[in-house]
C-alpha positions as a Markdown table, in Angstrom:
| # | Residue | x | y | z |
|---|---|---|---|---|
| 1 | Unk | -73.8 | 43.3 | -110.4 |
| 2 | Unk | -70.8 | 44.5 | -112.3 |
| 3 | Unk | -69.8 | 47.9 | -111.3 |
| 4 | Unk | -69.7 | 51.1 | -113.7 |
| 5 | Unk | -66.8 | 52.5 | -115.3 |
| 6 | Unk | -65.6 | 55.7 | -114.3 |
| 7 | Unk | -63.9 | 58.8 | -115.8 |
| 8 | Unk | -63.1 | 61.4 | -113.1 |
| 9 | Unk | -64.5 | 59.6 | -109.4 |
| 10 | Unk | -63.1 | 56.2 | -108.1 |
| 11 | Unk | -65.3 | 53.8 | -106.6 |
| 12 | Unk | -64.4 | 50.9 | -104.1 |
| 13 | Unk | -67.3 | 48.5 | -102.1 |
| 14 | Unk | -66.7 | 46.0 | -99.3 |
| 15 | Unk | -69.1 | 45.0 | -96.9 |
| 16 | Unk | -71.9 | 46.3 | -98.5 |
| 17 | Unk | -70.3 | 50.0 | -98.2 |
| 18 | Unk | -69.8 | 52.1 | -101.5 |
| 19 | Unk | -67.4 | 54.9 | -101.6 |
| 20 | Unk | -67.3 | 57.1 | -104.0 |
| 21 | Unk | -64.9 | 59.5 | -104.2 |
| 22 | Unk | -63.9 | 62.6 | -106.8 |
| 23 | Unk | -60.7 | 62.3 | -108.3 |
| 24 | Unk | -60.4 | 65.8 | -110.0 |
| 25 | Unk | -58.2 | 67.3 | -107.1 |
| 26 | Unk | -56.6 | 69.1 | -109.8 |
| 27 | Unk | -59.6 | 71.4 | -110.7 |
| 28 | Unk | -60.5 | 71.2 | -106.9 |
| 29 | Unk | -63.4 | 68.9 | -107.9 |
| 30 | Unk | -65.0 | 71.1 | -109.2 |
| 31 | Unk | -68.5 | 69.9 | -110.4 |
| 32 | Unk | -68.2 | 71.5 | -114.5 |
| 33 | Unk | -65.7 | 70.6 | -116.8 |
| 34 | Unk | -65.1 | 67.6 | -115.9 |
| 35 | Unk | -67.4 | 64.1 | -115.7 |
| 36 | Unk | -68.1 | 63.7 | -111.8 |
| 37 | Unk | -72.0 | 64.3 | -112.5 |
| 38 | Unk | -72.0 | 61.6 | -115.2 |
| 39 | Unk | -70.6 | 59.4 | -112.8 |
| 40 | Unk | -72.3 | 60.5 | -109.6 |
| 41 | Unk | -75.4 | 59.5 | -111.5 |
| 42 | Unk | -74.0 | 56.1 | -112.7 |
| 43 | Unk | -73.0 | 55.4 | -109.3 |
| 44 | Unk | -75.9 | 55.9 | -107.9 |
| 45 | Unk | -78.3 | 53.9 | -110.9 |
| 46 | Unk | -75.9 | 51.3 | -109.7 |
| 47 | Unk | -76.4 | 51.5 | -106.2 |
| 48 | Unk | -80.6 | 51.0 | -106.7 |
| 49 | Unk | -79.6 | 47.8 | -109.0 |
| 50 | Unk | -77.5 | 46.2 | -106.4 |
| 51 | Unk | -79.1 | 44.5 | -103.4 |
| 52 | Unk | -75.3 | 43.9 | -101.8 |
| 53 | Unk | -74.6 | 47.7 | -101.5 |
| 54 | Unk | -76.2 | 49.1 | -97.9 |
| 55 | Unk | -74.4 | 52.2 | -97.7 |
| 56 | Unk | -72.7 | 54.7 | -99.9 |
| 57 | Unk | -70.1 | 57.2 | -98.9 |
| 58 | Unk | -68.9 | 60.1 | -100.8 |
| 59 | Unk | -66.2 | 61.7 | -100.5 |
| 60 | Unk | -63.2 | 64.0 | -102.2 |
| 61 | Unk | -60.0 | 63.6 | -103.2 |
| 62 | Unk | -57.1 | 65.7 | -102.3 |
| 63 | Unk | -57.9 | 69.2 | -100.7 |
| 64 | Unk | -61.0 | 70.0 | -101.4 |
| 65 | Unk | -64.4 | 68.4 | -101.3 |
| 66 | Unk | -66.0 | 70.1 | -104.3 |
| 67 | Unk | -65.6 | 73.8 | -105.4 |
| 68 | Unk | -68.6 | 73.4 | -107.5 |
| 69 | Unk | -68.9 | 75.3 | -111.0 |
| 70 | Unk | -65.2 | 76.0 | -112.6 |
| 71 | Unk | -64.8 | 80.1 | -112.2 |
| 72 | Unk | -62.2 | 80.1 | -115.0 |
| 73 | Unk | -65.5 | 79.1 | -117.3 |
| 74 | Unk | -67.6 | 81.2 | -115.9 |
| 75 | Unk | -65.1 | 84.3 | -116.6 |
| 76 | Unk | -64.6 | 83.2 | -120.4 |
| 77 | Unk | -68.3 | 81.8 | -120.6 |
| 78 | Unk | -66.8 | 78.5 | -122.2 |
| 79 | Unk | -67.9 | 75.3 | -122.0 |
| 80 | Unk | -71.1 | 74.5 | -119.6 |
| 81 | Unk | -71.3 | 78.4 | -119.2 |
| 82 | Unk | -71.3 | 79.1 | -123.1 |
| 83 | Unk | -74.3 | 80.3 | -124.9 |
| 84 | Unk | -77.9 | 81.7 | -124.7 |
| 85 | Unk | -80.3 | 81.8 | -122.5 |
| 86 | Unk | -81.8 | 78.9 | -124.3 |
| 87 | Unk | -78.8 | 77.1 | -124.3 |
| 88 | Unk | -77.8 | 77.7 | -120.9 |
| 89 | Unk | -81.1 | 76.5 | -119.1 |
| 90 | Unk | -81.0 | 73.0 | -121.4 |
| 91 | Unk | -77.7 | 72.6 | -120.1 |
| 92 | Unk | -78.4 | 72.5 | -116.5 |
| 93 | Unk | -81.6 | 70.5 | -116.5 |
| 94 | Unk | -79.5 | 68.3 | -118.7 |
| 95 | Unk | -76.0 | 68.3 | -116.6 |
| 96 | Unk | -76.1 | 69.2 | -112.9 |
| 97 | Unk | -79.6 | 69.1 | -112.2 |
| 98 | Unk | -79.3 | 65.6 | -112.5 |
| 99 | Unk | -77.1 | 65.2 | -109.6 |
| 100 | Unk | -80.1 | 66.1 | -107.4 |
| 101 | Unk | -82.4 | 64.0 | -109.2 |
| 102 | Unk | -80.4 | 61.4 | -108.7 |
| 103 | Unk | -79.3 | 61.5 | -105.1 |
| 104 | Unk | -83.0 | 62.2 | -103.9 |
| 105 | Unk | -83.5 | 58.9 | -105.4 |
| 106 | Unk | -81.2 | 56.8 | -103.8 |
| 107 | Unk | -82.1 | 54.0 | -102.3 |
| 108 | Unk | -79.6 | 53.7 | -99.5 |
| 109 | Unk | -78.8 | 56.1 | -96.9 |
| 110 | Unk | -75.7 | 58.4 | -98.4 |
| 111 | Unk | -73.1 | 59.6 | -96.3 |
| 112 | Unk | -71.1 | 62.7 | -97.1 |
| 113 | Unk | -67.5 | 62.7 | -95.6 |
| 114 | Unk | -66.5 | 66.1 | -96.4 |
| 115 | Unk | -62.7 | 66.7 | -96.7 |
| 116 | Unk | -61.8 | 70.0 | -97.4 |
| 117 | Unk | -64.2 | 73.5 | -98.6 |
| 118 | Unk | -67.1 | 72.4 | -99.9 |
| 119 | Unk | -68.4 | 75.2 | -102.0 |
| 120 | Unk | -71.3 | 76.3 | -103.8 |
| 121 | Unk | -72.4 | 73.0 | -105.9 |
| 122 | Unk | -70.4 | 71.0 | -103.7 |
| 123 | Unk | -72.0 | 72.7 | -100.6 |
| 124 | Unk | -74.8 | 71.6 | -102.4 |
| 125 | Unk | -74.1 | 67.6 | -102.9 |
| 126 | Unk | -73.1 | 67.7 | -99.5 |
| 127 | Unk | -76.8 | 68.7 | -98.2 |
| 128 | Unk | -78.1 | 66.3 | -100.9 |
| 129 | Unk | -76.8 | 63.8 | -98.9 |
| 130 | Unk | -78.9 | 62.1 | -95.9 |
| 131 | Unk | -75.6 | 63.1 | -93.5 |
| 132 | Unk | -72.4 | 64.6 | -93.4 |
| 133 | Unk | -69.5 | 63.7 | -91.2 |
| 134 | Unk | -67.0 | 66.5 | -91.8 |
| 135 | Unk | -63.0 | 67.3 | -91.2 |
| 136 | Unk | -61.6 | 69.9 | -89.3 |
| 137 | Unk | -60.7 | 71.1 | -92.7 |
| 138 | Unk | -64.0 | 71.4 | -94.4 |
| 139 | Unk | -65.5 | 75.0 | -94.8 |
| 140 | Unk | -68.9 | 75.3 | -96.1 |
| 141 | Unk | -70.2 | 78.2 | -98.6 |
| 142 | Unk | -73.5 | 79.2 | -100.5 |
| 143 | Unk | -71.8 | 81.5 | -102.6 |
| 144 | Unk | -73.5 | 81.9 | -105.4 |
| 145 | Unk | -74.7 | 85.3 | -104.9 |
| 146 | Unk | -70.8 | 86.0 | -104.8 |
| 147 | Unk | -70.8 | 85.5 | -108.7 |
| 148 | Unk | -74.2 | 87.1 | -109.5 |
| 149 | Unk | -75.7 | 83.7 | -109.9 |
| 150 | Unk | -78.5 | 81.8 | -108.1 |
| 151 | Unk | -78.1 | 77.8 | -106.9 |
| 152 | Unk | -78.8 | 76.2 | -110.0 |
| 153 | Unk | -78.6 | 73.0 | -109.1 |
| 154 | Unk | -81.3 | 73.3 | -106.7 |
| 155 | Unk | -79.2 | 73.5 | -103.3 |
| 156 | Unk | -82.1 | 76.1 | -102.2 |
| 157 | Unk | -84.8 | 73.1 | -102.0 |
| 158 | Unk | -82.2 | 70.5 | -99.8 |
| 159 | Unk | -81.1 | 73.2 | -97.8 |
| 160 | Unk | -83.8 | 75.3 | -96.0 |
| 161 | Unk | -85.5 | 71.3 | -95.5 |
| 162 | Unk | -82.1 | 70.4 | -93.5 |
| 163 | Unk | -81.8 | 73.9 | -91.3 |
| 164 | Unk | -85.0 | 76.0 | -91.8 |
| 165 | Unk | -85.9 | 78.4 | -94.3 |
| 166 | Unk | -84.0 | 81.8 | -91.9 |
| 167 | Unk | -80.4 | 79.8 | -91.1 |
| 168 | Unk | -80.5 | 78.7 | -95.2 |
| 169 | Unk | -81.8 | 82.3 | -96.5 |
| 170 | Unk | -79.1 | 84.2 | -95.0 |
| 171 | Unk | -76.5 | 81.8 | -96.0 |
| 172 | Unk | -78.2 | 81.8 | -99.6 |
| 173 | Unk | -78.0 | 86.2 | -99.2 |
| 174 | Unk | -74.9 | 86.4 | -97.6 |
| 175 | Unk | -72.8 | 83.9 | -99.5 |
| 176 | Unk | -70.9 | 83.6 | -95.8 |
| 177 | Unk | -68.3 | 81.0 | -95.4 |
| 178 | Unk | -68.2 | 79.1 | -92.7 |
| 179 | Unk | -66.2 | 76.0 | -90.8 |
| 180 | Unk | -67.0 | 73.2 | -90.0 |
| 181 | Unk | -67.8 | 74.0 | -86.1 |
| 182 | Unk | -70.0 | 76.3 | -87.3 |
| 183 | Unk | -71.9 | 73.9 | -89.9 |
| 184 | Unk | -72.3 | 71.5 | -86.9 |
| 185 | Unk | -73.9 | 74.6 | -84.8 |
| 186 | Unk | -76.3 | 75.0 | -87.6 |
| 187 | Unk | -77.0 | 71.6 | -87.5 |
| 188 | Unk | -75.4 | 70.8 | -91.3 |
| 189 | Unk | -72.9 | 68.1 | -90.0 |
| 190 | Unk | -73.4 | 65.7 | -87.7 |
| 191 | Unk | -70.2 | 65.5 | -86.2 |
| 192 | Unk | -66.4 | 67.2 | -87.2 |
| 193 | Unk | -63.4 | 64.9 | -86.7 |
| 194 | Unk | -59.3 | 65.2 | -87.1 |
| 195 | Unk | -59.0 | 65.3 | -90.7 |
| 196 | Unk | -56.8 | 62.1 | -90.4 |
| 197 | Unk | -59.8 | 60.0 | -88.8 |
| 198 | Unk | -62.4 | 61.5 | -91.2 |
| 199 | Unk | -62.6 | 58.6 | -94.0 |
| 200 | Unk | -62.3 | 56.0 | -90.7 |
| 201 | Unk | -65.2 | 57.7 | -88.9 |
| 202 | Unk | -67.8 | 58.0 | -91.6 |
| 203 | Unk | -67.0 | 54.0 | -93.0 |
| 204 | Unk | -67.2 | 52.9 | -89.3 |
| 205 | Unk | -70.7 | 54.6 | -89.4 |
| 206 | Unk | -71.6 | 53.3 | -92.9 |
| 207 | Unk | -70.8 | 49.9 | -91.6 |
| 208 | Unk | -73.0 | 50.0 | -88.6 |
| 209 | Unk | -75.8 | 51.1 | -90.9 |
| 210 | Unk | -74.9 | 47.9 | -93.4 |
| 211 | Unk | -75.5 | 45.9 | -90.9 |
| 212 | Unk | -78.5 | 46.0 | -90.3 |
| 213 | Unk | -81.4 | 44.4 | -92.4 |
| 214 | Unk | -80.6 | 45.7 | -95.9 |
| 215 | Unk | -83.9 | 45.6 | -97.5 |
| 216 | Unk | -85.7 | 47.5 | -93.9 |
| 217 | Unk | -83.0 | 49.9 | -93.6 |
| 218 | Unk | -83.5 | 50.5 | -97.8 |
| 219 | Unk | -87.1 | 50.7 | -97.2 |
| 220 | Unk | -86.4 | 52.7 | -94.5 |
| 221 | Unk | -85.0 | 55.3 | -96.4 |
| 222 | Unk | -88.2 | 55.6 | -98.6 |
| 223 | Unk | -90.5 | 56.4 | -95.8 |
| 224 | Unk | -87.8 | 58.9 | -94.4 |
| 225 | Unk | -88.5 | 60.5 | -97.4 |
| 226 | Unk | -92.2 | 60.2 | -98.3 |
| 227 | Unk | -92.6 | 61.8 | -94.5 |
| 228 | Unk | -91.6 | 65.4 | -95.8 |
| 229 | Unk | -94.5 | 65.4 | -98.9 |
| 230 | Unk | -97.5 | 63.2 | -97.8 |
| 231 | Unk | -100.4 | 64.2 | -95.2 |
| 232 | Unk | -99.8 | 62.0 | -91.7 |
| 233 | Unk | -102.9 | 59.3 | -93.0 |
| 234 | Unk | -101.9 | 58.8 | -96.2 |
| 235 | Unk | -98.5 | 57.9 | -94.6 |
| 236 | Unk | -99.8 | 55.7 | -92.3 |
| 237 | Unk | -101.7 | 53.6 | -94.8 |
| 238 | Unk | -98.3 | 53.5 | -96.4 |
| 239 | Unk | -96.4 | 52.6 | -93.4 |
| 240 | Unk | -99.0 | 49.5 | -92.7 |
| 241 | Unk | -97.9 | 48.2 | -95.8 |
| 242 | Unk | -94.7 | 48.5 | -96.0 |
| 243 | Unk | -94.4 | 46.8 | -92.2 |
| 244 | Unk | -96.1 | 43.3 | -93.5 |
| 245 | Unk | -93.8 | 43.2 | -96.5 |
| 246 | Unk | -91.1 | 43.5 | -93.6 |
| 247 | Unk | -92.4 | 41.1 | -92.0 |
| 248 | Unk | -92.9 | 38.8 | -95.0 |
| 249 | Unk | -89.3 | 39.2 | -95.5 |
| 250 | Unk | -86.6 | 36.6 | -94.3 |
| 251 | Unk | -84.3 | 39.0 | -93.0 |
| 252 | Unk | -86.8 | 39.8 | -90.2 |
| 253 | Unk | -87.1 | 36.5 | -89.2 |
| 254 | Unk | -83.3 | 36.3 | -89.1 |
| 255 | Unk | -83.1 | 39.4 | -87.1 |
| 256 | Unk | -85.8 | 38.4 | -84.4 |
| 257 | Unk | -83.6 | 35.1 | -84.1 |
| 258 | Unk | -80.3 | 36.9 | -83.7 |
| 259 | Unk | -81.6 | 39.3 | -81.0 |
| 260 | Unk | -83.5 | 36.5 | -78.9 |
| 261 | Unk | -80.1 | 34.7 | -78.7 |
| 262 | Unk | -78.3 | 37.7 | -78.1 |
| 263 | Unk | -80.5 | 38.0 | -75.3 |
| 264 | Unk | -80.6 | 34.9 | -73.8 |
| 265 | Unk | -77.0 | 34.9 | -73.8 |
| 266 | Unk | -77.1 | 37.9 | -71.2 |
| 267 | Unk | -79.6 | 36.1 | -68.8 |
């Protein structure tokens, strides 16, 4: 499948690997004013559409991550922070709030390689993301409070599910900054690495994902999911089926073979 066109991210695939990275370093990718939503969301509507694509990575260029909403805006109320109340809550179910719909929708497991400060929205994207893999440059801040505003891209839901509701209320009420060590302590990244071996790390664990069965580890995904909102029954019944379609499927067949060699090599 042919893929989208971008305005302000760049997109490369090999391997069955995505990677999609912002290219609004001059703004400090910052999440309004510019188009990275429209094309997170393309990205991603791509992504379900293509079987090839295991894996997607995203990523920032320059020195930041994201710095979510444009302060300059905010300040002179232009653009995505002009109008009424009316106005203003259209806008955001209409703009950013898709980036969460979107992401939560994802079929394949999403990687965040966070670069640089990843703040308010782009905290955000970051926990939207099934795992992070940040440099020892990243720095990670709920700030909205800061600015007299609330998460309104709905960073409050994603993160008290990813470190409890205390750790992710007193980031929300404190709008602390923190590093990267610090994120890892809280359990927000899985690992920090040398900002130089930050894009190598997270594509050598997007490819170690891709290769495994696509359509298991896709499905795989969806009951990762579903296992945060549905009562342990109703899962199971769903797990049952899910588990003969696997095993309906080619690739498992293929898989079983490959590992029974493997493992007759070693005898």
């Amino acid at each position: 499948m042919q893929k989208p066109t971008l305005t302000d991210c760049s997109l490369t695939c090999k391997g069955g690997v995505a990677i999609l990275t912002f290219d609004r370093h001059d703004v400090r990718n910052a999440l309004t004013g510019t188009a990275i939503a429209d094309d997170i969301v393309a990205v991603v509507e791509w992504v379900n559409q293509d079987a090839d694509v295991a894996v997607l990575i995203i990523t920032g260029e320059g020195s930041a991550f994201s710095a979510g909403g444009n302060i300059k805006d905010m300040l002179d109320k232009h653009g995505d922070f002009a109008g009424d109340v009316e106005t203003l809550e259209q806008r955001y179910r209409q703009g950013i709030q898709r980036i969460p719909k979107v992401l939560y929708r994802c079929e394949v497991p999403v990687i965040a390689a966070v670069n640089g400060p990843a703040i308010g929205a782009g905290f955000d994207i970051a926990n939207m993301c099934d795992i992070r893999i940040a440099s020892d440059k990243a720095k990670f801040g709920e700030t909205f409070i800061n600015l007299g505003i609330i998460p309104g891209d709905g960073g409050a839901w994603f993160m008290q599910r990813l470190i409890g509701y205390q750790q992710a209320a007193h980031l929300t009420f404190t709008g602390e900054v923190i590093d990267a060590y610090k994120a890892k302590e809280l359990g927000i990244v899985l690992s920090v690495v040398p900002n130089d071996e930050l894009q190598r790390e997270a594509l050598k664990l997007a490819t170690e994902m891709a290769a495994k069965p696509t359509h298991a580890l896709r499905m795989s995904k969806r009951l990762m999911q579903m296992a945060q909102r549905t009562e342990l029954n109703d899962f199971l019944d769903v797990c049952a089926t899910f588990q003969g379609i696997c095993h309906n499927n080619p690739e498992h067949i293929d898989a079983v073979k490959a590992l029974i060699d493997k493992l007759a090599k070693k005898s």
